[in-house]
C-alpha distance (Angstrom), angle and dihedral (degrees) to the residues before:
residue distance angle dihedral
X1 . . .
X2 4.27 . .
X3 3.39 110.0 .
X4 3.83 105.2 26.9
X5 4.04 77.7 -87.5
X6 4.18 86.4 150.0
X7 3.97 102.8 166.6
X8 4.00 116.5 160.8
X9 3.82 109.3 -72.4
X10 3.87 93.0 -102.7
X11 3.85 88.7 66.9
X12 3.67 101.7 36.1
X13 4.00 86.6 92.2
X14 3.85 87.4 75.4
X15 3.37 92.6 76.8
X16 3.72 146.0 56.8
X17 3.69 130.7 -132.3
X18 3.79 100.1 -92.2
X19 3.84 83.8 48.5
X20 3.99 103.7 -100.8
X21 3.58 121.1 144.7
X22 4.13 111.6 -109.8
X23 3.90 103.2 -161.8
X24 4.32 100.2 42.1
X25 4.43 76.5 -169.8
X26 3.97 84.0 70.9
X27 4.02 93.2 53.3
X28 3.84 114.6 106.6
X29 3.60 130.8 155.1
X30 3.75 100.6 -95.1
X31 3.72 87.6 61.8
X32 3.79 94.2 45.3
X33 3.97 79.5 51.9
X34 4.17 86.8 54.4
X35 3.78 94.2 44.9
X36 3.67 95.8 50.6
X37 3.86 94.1 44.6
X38 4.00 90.3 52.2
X39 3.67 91.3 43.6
X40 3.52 91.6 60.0
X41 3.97 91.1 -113.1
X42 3.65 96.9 120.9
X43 3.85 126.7 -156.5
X44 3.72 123.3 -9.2
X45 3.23 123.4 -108.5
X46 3.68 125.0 -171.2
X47 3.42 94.9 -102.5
X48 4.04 92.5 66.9
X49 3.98 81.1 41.5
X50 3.57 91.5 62.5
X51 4.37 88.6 49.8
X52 3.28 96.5 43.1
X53 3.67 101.9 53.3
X54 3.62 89.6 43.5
X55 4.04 92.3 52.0
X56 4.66 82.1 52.3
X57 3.64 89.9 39.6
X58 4.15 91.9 53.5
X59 3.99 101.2 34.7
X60 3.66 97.7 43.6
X61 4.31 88.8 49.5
X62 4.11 93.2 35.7
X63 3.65 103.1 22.3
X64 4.05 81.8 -140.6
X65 3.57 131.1 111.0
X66 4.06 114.1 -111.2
X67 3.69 121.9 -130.5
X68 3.74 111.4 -98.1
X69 3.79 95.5 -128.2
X70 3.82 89.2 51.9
X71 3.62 85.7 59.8
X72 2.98 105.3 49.6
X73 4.45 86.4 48.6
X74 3.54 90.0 44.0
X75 3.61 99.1 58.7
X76 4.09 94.9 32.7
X77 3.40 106.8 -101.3
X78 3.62 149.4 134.9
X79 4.24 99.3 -75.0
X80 4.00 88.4 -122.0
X81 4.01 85.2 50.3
X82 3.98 87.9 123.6
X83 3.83 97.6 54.8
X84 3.87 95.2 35.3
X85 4.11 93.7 54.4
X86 3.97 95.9 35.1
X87 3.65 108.9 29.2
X88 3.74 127.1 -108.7
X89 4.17 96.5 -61.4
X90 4.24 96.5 79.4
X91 3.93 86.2 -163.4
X92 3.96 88.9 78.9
X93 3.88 85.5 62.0
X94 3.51 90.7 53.5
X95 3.48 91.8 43.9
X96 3.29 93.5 48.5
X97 4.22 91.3 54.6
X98 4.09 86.3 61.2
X99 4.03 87.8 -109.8
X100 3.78 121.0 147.9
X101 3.51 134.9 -110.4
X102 3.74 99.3 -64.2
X103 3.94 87.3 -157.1
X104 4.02 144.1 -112.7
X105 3.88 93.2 -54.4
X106 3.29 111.8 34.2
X107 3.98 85.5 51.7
X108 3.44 91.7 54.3
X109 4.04 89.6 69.9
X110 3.89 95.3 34.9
C-alpha cells in the first residue's frame, strides 16, 4: 500500500492508494499513532495533537482544507508548525488527522 501504510489485510480497505483514510468515522488515535510511525513522523507530541485536531475539527465543519499557516496561528504555534512536526510533504499531517484524500488539486498546494 502508498505510503508504507502496511496494516493487516483486513484493515487495508480503510485506506486509499495514496494512503488517505476513506471513512474519517473509522479514525481514532491508535491509528493516528500507526500512520505517524509508518510515515516516519514518530511519536506524538502534543504539539502535533494540537494540529491535528484542529485540521478534524475544520474539515469535518467546512469540508475545506485550512491554510497551513492558519494552523499553525490558530493553535499557537510556530507559523511553520505543520512542516516542522510532519516533514516537508503537509499530506502526512492530514493523513495523520484520519482525513480523506482531499483530491488532485487541493494536493497540489498541500
Amino acid at each position: 500500500m502508498a505510503y508504507g501504510i502496511q496494516e493487516p489485510l483486513s484493515q487495508q480497505s480503510r485506506f486509499d492508494a495514496d494512503g488517505f483514510i476513506i471513512d474519517p468515522d473509522l479514525w481514532n488515535e491508535d491509528m493516528a499513532q500507526f500512520i505517524a510511525r509508518t510515515d516516519g513522523i514518530g511519536k506524538l507530541t502534543a504539539n502535533h495533537w494540537r494540529v491535528i485536531d484542529y485540521l478534524r475539527e475544520h474539515f469535518l465543519k467546512n469540508h475545506t482544507i485550512p491554510v497551513m499557516r492558519h494552523v499553525c496561528r490558530v493553535t499557537h504555534q510556530d507559523p511553520h508548525c505543520v512542516t516542522n512536526l510532519f516533514g516537508e510533504d503537509v499530506k502526512k499531517a492530514w493523513r495523520v488527522a484520519g482525513l480523506p484524500n482531499p483530491g488532485e488539486e487541493a494536493k497540489a498546494y498541500m
